[in-house]
C-alpha positions as CSV (number, residue, x, y, z in Angstrom):
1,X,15.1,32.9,65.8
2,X,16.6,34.2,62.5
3,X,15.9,32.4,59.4
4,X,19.0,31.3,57.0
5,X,18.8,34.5,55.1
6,X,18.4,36.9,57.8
7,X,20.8,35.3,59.6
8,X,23.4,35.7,56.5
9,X,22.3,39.5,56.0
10,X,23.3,40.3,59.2
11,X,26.7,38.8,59.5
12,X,27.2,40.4,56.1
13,X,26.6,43.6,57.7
14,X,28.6,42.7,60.8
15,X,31.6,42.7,58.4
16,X,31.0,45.2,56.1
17,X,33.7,47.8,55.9
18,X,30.6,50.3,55.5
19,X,30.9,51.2,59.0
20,X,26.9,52.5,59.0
21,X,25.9,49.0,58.0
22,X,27.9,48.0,61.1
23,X,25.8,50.4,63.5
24,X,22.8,49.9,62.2
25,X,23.0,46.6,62.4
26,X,24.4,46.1,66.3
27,X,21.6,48.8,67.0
28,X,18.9,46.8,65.5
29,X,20.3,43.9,67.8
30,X,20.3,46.0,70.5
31,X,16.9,46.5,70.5
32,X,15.1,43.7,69.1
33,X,17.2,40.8,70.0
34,X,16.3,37.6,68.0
35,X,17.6,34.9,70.4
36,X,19.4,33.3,68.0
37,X,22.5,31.3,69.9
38,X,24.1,31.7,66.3
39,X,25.1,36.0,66.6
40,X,26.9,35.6,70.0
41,X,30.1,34.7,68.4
42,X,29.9,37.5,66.0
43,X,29.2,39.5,68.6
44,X,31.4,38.8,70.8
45,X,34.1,39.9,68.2
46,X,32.5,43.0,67.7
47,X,34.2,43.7,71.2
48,X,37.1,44.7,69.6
49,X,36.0,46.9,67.3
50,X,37.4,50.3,68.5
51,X,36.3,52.6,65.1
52,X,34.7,55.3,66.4
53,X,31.0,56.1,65.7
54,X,27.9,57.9,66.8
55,X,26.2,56.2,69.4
56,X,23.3,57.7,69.3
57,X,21.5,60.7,68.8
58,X,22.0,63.8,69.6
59,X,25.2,63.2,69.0
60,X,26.9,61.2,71.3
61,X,30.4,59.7,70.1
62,X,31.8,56.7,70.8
63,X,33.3,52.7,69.5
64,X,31.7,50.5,67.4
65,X,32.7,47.9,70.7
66,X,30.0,49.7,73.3
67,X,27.1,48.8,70.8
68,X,28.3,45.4,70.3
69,X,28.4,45.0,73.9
70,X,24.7,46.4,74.2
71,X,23.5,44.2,71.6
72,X,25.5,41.3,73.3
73,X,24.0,42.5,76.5
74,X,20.6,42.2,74.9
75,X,20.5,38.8,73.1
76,X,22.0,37.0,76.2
77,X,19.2,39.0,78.4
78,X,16.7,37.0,75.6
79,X,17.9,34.0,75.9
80,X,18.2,34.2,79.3
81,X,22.4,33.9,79.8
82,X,23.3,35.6,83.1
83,X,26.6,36.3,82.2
84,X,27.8,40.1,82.1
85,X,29.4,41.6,79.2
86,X,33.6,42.6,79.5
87,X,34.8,45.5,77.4
């Protein structure tokens, strides 16, 4: 569970026009998921984020959406939501 603040620094990154905040931030999701019910919703708009991006490194190229869905993927997975992600 994120605390008030971490919880407001990462939306605030969610929506930053600074698209490397936006990575970063849906990769750090992606790998340690904080359970918090309170990120699906962000999330879940993050889905229609088609701004390309590098994925991951080497470089491989892709949409802001496929990390969203990972880190989607992941924070249901933690809090135990059986329910696939749609792109």
């Amino acid at each position: 569970m994120l605390s008030d603040d971490e919880f407001q620094e990462l939306i605030e990154h969610l929506h930053s026009k600074d698209l490397s905040l936006r990575v970063a931030a849906l990769k750090d999701i992606w790998q340690y998921p904080s359970g918090d019910v309170r990120i699906l919703q962000y999330l879940e708009a993050g889905l229609d984020d088609t701004t390309p991006c590098v994925v991951m490194l080497p470089y491989h190229f892709g949409e802001v959406r496929w990390l969203a869905a990972y880190a989607l993927a992941a924070e249901r997975a933690a809090m135990g939501i059986d329910k696939p992600v749609v792109v």
